[in-house]
Every structure is written in C-alpha cells, then in structure tokens.
C-alpha positions as CSV (number, residue, x, y, z in Angstrom):
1,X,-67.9,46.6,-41.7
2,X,-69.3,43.1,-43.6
3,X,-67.5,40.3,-42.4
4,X,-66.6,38.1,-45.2
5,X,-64.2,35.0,-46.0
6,X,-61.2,37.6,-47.5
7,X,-61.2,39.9,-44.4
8,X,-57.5,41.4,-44.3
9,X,-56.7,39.8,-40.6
10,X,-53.2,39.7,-41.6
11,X,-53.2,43.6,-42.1
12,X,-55.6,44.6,-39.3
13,X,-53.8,42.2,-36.7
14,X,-50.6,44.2,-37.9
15,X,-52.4,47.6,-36.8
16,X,-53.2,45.9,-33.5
17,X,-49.7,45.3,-33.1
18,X,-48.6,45.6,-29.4
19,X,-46.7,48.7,-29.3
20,X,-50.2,50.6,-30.7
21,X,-52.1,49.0,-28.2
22,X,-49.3,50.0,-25.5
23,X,-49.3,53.9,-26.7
24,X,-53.6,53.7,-26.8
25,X,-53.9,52.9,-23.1
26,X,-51.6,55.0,-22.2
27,X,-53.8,58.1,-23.9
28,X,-56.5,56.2,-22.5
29,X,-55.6,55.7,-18.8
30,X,-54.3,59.6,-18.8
31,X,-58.5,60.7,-19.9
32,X,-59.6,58.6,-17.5
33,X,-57.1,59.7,-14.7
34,X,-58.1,63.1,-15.8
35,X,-61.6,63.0,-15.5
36,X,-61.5,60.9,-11.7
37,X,-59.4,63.9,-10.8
38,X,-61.6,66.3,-12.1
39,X,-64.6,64.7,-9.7
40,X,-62.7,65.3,-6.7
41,X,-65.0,68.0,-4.0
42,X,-63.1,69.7,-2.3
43,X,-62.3,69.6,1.6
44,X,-63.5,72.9,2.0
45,X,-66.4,74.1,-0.3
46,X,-66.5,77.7,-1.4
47,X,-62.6,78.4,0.4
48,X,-61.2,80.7,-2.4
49,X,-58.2,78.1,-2.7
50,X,-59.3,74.9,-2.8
51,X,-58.0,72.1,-0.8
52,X,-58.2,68.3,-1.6
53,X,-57.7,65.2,1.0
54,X,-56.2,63.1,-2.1
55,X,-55.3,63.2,-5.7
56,X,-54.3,61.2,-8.8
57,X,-51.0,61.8,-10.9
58,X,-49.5,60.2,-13.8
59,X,-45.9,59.1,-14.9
60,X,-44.6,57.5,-18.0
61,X,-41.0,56.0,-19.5
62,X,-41.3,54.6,-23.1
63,X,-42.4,51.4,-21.7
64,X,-44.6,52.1,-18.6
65,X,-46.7,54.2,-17.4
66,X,-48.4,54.4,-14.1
67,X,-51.2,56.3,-12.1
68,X,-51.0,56.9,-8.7
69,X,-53.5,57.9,-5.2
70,X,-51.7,60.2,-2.5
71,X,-54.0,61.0,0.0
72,X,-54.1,62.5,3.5
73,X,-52.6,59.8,6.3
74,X,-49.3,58.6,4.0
75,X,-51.8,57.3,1.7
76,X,-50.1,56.0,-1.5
77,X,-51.5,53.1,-4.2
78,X,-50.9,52.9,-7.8
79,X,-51.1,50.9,-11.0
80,X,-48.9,50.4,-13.3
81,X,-48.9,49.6,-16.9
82,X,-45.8,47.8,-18.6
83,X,-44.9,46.3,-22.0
84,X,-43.6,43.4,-21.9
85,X,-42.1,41.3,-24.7
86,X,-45.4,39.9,-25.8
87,X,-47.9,41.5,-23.2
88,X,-48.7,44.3,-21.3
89,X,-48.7,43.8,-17.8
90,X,-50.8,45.7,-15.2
91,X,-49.1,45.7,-11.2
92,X,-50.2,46.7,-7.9
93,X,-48.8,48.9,-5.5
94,X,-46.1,46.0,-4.3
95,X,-45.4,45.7,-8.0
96,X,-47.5,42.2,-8.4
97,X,-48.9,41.7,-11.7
98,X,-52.6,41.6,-11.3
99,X,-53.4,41.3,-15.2
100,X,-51.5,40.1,-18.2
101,X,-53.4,42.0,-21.4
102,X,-52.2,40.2,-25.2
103,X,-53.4,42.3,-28.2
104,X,-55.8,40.3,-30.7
105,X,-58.7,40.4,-33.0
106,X,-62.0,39.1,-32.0
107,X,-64.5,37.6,-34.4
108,X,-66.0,41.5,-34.9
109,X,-62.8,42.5,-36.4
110,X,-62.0,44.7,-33.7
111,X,-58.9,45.0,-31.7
112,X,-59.0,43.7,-28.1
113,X,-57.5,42.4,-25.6
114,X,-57.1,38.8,-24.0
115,X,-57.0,38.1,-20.4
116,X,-57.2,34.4,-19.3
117,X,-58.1,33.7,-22.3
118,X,-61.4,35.8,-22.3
119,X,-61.7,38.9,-25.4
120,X,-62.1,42.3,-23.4
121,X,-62.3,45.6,-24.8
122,X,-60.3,48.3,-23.9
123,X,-62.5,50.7,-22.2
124,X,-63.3,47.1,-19.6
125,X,-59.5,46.4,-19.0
126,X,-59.0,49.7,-17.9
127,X,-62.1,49.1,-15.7
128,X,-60.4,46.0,-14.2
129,X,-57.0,47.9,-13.5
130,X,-58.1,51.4,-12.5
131,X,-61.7,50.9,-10.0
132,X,-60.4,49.9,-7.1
133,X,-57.4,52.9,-7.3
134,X,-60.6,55.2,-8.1
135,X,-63.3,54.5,-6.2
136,X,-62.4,51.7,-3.5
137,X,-60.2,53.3,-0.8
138,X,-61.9,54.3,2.5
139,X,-60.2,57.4,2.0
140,X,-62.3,58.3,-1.6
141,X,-65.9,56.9,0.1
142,X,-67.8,60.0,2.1
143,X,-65.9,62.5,1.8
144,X,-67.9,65.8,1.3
145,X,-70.9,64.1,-1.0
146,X,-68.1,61.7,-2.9
C-alpha cells in the first residue's frame, strides 16, 4: 500500500474496531495453543498410548477466552483474555491484569495494538501473554528432550 495524504484512516480504524481485534486473538491464541500442544513428547516414548506430564486447553464466553497449563503435581496456570469496554485485558492465574492491549493504527496503516503507549503487533502481544504459560514452568524445561 502507498501511504498518501487521503488514506481512509477513518474507514480502516473502523475495521480495527475492538470487537475484530477481540474475535482475531482469540483464533490467534487457539493456533498458537494448538501448536505448543502439539510439541509436547511424551512421558513414555514409543508406549502404544501415549502419556503426557502436562497439557494446554482452551475456554471461551463471548467476551473472554482463556488458555490454561495442568500439569503433573496440582500444577494449574492460565491466561486469560478479556474485552473490556475500551481494551482487552490479559490476567494471570490470580486474575491480575498483566497487560491492557487498545486497538489502533500505526503510521504503516496496519492495525495494532498499544500497550503503555508503545505500537505492538499482534503476533508480539501474544508473545508477551502466552511465553511464560509455554515455555517457563520448571515443569515444561527437561522433560524427555523438551
């Protein structure tokens, strides 16, 4: 796209409306939930029914959604995603927001998303609310070649 002085900002803010934005994650966060799941090893290699020592799920209402980690030892984390009036607003386990995400347009034309102030793409916010749930427990570190 050429950038030029009568770019539609009006209509392309409008398509980066927060409920779009909302509904994008949320596809979004399910592929990536997916494909941590699918990198799992199993406990047991070649045992004709494969075990795990943890998992992700996903659950959704019309204005949250949310992955979580259950693991072996009571182990249970999560993130969750919710709309907000203005925002959507990524918790922790206890429920504390973490991030607060506002849908806007960034000198490129596309649509991102502010937090603190700072223009982050989509696939990076994810990055911010998701790595530590998929890669930081002890539990997820050494386990049979993960």
């Amino acid at each position: 796209m050429t950038l030029s002085d009568d770019f539609p900002w009006v209509k392309e803010r409008a398509e980066c409306s927060l409920s779009k934005v909302f509904e994008t994650l949320r596809q979004q966060v399910k592929g990536d939930m997916d494909a941590r799941q699918a990198m799992r090893s199993p406990m047991f290699p070649g045992n004709q029914t494969p075990q795990w020592s943890y998992g992700f799920s996903f659950h959704e209402t019309s204005d949250s959604f949310m992955v979580t980690l259950r693991g072996i030892n009571e182990l249970e984390e999560c993130v969750v995603f919710a709309r907000s009036e203005r925002s959507i607003l990524i918790k922790n386990t206890e429920r504390k927001v973490v991030l607060e995400a506002t849908p806007s347009l960034d000198a490129n034309c596309n649509c991102v998303l502010l937090i603190d102030k700072e223009e982050r793409p989509f696939w990076y916010v994810r990055k911010l609310a998701l790595e530590h749930l998929f890669f930081s427990f002890p539990l997820l570190n050494g386990l049979r070649g993960e």
